[in-house]
C-alpha positions in Angstrom: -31.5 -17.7 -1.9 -28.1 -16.9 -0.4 -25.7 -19.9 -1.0 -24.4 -20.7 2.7 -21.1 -22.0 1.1 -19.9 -18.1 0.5 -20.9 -17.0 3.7 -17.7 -17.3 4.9 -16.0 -15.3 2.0 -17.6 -12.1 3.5 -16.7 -10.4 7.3 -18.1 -7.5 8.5 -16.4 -6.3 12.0 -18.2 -5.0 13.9 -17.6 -1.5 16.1 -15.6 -1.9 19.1 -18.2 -1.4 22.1 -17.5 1.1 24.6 -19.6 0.1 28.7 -21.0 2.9 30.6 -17.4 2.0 33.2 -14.9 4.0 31.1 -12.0 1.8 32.3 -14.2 -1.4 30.3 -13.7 -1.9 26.4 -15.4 -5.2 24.7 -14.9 -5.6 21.3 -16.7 -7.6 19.2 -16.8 -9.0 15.4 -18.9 -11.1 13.7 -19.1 -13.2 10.7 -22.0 -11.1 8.2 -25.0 -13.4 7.6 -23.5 -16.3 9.8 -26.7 -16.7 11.1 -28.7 -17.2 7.7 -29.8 -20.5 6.3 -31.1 -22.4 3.3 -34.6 -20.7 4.3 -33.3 -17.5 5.3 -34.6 -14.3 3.0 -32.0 -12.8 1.3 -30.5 -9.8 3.4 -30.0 -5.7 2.6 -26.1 -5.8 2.8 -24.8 -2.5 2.9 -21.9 -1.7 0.8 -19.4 1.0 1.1 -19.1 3.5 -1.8 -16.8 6.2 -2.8 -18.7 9.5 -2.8 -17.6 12.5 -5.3 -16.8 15.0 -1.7 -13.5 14.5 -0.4 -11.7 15.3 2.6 -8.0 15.9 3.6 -6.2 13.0 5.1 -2.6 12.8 6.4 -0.8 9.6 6.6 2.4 10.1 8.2 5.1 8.1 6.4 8.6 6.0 8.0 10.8 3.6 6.6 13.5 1.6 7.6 13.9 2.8 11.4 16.3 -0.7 11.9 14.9 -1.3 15.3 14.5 2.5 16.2 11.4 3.0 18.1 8.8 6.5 17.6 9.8 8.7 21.0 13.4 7.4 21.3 14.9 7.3 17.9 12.7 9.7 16.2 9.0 11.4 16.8 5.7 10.9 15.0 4.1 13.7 14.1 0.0 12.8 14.6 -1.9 11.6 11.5 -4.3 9.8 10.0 -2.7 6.8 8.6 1.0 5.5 9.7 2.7 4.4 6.7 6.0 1.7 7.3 7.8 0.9 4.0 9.9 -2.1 5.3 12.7 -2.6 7.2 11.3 -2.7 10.9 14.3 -4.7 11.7 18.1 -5.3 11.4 18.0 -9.3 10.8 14.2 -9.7 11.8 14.7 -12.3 14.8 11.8 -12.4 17.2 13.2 -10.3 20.1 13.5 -7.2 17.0 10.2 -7.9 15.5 8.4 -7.8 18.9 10.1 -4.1 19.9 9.0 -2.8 16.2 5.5 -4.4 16.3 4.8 -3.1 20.2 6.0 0.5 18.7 3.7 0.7 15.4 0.9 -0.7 18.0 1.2 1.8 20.7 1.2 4.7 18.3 -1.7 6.9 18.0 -3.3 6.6 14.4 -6.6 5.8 13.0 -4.8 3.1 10.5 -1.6 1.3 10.7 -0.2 -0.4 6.9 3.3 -2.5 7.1 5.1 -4.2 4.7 8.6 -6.0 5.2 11.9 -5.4 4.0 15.1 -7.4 2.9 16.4 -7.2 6.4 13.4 -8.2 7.7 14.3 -12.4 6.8 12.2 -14.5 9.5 8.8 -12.6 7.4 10.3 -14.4 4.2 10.3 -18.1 5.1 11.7 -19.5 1.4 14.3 -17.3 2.2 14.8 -18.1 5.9 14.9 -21.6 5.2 17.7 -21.8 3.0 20.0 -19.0 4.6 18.7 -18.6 7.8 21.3 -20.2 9.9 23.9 -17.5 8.3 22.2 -14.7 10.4 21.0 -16.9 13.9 23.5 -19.7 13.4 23.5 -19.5 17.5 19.9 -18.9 17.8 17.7 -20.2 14.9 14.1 -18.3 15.2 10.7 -20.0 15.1 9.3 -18.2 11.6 6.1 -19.2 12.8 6.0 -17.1 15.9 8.1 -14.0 13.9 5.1 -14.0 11.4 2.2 -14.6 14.3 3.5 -11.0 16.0 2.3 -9.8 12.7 -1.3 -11.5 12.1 -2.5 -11.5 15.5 -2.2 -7.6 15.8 -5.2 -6.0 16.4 -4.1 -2.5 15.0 -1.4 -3.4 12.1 -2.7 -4.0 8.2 0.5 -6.2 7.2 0.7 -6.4 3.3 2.2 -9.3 1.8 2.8 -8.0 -2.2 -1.5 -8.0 -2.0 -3.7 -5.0 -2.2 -6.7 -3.8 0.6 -9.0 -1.2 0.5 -9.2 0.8 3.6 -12.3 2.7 5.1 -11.5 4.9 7.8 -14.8 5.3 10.4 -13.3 6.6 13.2 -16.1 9.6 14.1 -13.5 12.0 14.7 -11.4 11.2 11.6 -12.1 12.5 7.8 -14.1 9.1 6.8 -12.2 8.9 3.6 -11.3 5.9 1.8 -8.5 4.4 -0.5 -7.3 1.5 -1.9 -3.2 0.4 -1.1 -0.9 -2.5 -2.7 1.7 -3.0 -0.3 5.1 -5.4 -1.2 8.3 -5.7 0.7 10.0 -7.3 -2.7 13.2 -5.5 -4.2 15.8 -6.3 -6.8 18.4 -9.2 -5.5 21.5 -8.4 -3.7 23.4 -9.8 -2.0 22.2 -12.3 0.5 18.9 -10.5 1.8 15.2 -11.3 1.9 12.3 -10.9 -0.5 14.4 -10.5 -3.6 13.7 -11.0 -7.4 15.8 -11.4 -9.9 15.3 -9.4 -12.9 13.5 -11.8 -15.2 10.9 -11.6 -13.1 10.5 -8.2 -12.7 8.0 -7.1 -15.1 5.4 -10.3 -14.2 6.0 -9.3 -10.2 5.0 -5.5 -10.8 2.0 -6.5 -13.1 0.3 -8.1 -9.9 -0.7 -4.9 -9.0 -4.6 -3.7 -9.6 -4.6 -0.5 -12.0 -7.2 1.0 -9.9 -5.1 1.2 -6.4 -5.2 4.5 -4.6 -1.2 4.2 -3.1 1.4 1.6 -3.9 3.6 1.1 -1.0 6.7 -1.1 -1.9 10.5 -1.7 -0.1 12.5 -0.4 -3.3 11.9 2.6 -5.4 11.2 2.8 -8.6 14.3 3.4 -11.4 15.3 7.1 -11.7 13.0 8.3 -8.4 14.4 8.6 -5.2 17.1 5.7 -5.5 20.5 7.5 -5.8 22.6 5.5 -3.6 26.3 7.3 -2.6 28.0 6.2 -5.1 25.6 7.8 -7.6 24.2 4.1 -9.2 20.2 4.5 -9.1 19.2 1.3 -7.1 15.4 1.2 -7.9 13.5 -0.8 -10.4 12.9 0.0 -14.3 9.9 -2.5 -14.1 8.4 -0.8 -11.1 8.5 2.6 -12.9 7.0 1.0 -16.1 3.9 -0.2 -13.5 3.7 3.2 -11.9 3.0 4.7 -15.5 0.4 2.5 -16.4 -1.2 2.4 -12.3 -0.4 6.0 -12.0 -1.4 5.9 -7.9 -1.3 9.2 -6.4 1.2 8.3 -3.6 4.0 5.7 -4.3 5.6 5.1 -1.0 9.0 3.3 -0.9 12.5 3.0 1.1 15.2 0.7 1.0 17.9 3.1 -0.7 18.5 5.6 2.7 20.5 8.1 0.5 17.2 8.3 -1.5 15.1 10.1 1.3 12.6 12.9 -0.2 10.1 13.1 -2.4 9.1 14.1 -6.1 6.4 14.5 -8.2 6.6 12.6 -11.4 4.7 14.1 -15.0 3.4 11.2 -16.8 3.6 11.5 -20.7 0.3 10.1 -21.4 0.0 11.5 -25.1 3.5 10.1 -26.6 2.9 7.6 -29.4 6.3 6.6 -29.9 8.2 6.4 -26.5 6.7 3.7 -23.9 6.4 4.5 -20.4 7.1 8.1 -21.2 7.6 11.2 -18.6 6.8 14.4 -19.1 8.8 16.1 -16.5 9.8 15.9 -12.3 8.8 18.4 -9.8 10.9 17.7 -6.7 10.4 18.4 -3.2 12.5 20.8 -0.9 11.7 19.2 2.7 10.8 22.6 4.7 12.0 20.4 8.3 15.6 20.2 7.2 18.0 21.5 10.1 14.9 22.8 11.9 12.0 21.7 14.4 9.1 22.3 11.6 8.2 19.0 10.1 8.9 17.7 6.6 5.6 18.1 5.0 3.8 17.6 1.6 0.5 19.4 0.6 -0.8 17.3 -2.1 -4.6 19.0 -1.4 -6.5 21.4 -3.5 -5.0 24.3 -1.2 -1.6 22.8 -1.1 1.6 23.5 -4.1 4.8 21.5 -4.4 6.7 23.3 -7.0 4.1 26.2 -7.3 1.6 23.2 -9.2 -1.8 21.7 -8.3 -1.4 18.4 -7.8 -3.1 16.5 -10.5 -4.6 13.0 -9.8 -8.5 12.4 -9.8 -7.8 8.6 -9.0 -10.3 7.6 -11.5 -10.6 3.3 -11.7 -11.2 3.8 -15.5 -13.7 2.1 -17.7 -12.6 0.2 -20.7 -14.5 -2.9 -19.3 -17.4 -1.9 -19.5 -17.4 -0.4 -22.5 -15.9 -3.4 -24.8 -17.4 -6.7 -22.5 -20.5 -6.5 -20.4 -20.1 -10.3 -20.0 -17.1 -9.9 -18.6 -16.4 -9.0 -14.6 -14.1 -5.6 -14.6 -11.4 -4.7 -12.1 -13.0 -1.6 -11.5 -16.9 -3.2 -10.9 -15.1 -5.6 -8.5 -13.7 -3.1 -6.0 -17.5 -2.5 -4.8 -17.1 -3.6 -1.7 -19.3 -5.4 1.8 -19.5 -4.1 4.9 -15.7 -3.9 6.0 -14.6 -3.3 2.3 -14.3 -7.0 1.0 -14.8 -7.1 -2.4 -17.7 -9.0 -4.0 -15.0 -12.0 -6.0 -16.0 -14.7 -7.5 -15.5 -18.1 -5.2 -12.5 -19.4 -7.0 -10.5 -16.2 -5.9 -11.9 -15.8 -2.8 -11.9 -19.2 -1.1 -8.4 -18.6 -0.4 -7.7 -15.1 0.4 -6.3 -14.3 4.1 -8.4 -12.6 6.0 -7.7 -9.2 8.3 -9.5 -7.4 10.3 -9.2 -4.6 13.9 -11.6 -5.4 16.6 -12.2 -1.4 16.9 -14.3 1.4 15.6 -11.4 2.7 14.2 -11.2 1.5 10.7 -12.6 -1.2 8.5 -10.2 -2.6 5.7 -10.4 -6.2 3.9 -7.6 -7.7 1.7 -8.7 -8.5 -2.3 -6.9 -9.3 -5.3 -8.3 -9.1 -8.6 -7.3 -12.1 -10.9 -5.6 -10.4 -14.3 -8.5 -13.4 -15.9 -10.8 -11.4 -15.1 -9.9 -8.6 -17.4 -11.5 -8.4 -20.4 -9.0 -7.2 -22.8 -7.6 -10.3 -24.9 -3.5 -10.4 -24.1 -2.9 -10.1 -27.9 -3.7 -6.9 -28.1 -2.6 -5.2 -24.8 0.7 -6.9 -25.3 2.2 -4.6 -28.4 0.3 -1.4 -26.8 1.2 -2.1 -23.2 2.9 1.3 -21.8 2.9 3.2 -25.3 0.3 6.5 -24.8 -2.0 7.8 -26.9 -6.0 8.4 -27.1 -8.1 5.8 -26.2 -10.1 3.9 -27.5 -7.8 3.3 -29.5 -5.9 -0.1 -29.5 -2.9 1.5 -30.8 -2.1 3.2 -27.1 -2.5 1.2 -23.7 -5.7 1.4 -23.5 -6.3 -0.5 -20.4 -4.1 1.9 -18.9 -5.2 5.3 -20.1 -9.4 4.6 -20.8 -11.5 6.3 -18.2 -8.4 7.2 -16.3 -6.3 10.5 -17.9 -7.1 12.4 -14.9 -4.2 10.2 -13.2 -1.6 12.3 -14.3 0.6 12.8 -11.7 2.3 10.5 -9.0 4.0 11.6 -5.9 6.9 9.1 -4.9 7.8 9.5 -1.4 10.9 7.8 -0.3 10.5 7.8 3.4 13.8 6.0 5.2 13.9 7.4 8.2 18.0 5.3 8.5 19.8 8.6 7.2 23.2 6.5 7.0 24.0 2.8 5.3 24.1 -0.3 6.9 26.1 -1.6 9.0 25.9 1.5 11.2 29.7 0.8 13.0 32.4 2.5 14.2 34.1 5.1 11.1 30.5 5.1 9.6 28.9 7.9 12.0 26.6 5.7 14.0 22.9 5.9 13.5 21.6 9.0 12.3 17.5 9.2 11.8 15.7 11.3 9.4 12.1 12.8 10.2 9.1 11.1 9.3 7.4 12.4 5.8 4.3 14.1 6.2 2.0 13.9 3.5 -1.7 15.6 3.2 -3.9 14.7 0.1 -7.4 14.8 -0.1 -9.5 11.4 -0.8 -13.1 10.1 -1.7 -14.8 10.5 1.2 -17.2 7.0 1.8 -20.7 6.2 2.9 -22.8 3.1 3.3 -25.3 2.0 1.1 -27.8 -0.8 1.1 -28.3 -2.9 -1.7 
């Protein structure tokens, strides 16, 4: 029988529904199974499944617009997914938040995925409550209502350094999937939100699930896409040690607006005696500089960026199930109910925020996947971690590498669309906006299954 105590650890949303008066919408969700009982048989829940086909999808990517809005500051060029990397605001009161939110919201894409930035202080409330008064000493904002803009969107995925998998079921869209990890955290300075010191670097990046599709982040990572002005790389070494053992096929950041472009990193997966090793960069030339075309990135089968196939299967690996069948694995937990949720055990899901759109749009669910649940003792990833080699064996990272060499290339894709530094005041040039970064790439296309 279906315990009635986990019932509420799984949605399922349904499809917006459309009356015969097309100037009527009603849209509707549901809890799944709210209605069963004790006595209740247990149900066919379908879950969603990534098929072998895949389809071209193009997510359209900003960053940093500091309260510029799409059709006044800069265009949006259409898409599948809209892609913000942080920074919606200048000093994040309510009055900013509102115009960036109402902006992201009227814009014309299947999926919408935010994440803060350091300017973006009212979404950080640790922060805001220490050294808020510096920034609204006149006008002190209500975090509350800043952060409420944020969950009670129907249309925005806000990530809050969590992972979701998205489904995307719009009829006329290319019903592809993917799984994102989005955090507006970056490396302390100065007096600015969301940032980490660098002890805890290396435990903050490790949060991340190995299996994730994208990971969308504030800051760069070390060495891609960071050189500030004064030629000082401003991204994180422990963020480009996470990349090489996640090894997503898009990592999306912003933060450093000198940085703008995008390049194709060459993981070293085969060196036994340098960690977190790279083979070789393959960077972009943006075919929409000083012209109306836009700046684009084929990252499909058809497409070359540096006259190369770009090389990333996005396999979840399989090292769990080959050394502990008692043991749950991060890649068996990303099957997923109805809107994607995950099937996790109660103790990780009784707590987990819940999201959802009330449209036929898309279906995405926020999980995490507990590093306890890994089956690979800490003693021996530990010496290994980030060193390559061929699995199985336990003298290369084989958590990173087993069931998962086809991963060997990411794209990193600064995307600020600020093309000067803040402040933006007189003797500094004013604002200046770069384009948007299109980017195609084809992913697992889904279907539903029943179990």
């Amino acid at each position: 029988m279906v315990d009635p105590s986990y019932e509420l650890d799984r949605l399922t949303y349904e499809p917006s529904h459309h009356s015969q008066d097309s100037c009527t919408t009603t849209s509707s969700y549901e809890l799944q199974n709210s209605h069963l009982t004790s006595s209740s048989p247990e149900p066919h829940i379908p879950i969603i499944t990534r098929t072998t086909r895949t389809r071209k999808t193009r997510f359209v990517c900003v960053s940093d617009t500091h309260n510029g809005v799409a059709n006044g500051s800069f265009k949006l060029p259409p898409g599948d997914v809209l892609i913000h990397a942080g920074d919606l605001t200048n000093q994040g009161n309510y009055a900013e938040l509102e115009k960036s939110i109402k902006w992201i919201e009227d814009a014309d894409f299947e999926a919408k995925i935010i994440i803060a930035g350091n300017h973006d202080i009212t979404l950080d409330p640790s922060f805001y409550s220490q050294y808020g008064l510096y920034f609204h000493k006149q006008n002190p904002q209500d975090i509350k209502k800043c952060q409420e803009l944020l969950d009670r969107s129907p249309s925005i995925l806000y990530l809050n350094h969590e992972a979701a998998e998205v489904s995307l079921a719009s009829p006329t869209g290319p019903h592809t999937t993917f799984r994102i990890f989005g955090s507006p955290f970056s490396p302390a300075k100065g007096m600015w939100a969301f940032g980490y010191p660098q002890s805890d670097a290396s435990k903050r990046w490790d949060d991340i699930p190995l299996d994730v599709d994208i990971v969308l982040t504030h800051t760069p990572p070390k060495y891609h896409c960071d050189e500030r002005n004064d030629r000082v790389a401003a991204g994180c070494e422990y963020l480009r040690q996470a990349l090489w053992r996640i090894r997503p096929r898009l990592a999306i950041c912003g933060h450093v607006h000198e940085g703008r472009g995008a390049e194709i990193i060459q993981w070293d997966l085969g060196s036994s005696n340098i960690k977190f090793k790279e083979n070789g960069v393959v960077r972009w030339e943006d075919p929409g500089k000083d012209n109306k075309k836009m700046s684009h990135i084929d990252l499909t089968s058809k497409g070359r960026m540096g006259g190369i196939v770009f090389k990333n299967d996005g396999a979840s690996g399989d090292w769990d199930n080959q050394t502990c069948d008692a043991t749950a694995s991060a890649s068996n937990l990303t099957a997923s109910i109805g809107s994607g949720l995950p099937l996790l055990p109660e103790e990780i899901t009784k707590d987990r925020r819940k999201w959802h759109r009330n449209d036929s749009m898309a279906r995405m669910a926020i999980s995490n996947v507990a590093k306890t649940l890994l089956a690979i003792p800490e003693e021996i990833l530990s010496p290994a971690r980030g060193q390559g080699g061929v699995p199985p064996s336990l003298r290369c990272d084989v958590e990173a590498l087993c069931g998962r060499m086809g991963r060997q290339e990411t794209c990193v894709i600064n995307a600020a669309l600020m093309a000067s530094s803040w402040p933006h005041g007189k003797g500094r040039g004013g604002k200046k906006f770069n384009k948007p970064i299109v980017v195609d790439i084809d992913l697992p296309v889904w279907e539903e299954v029943e179990l």
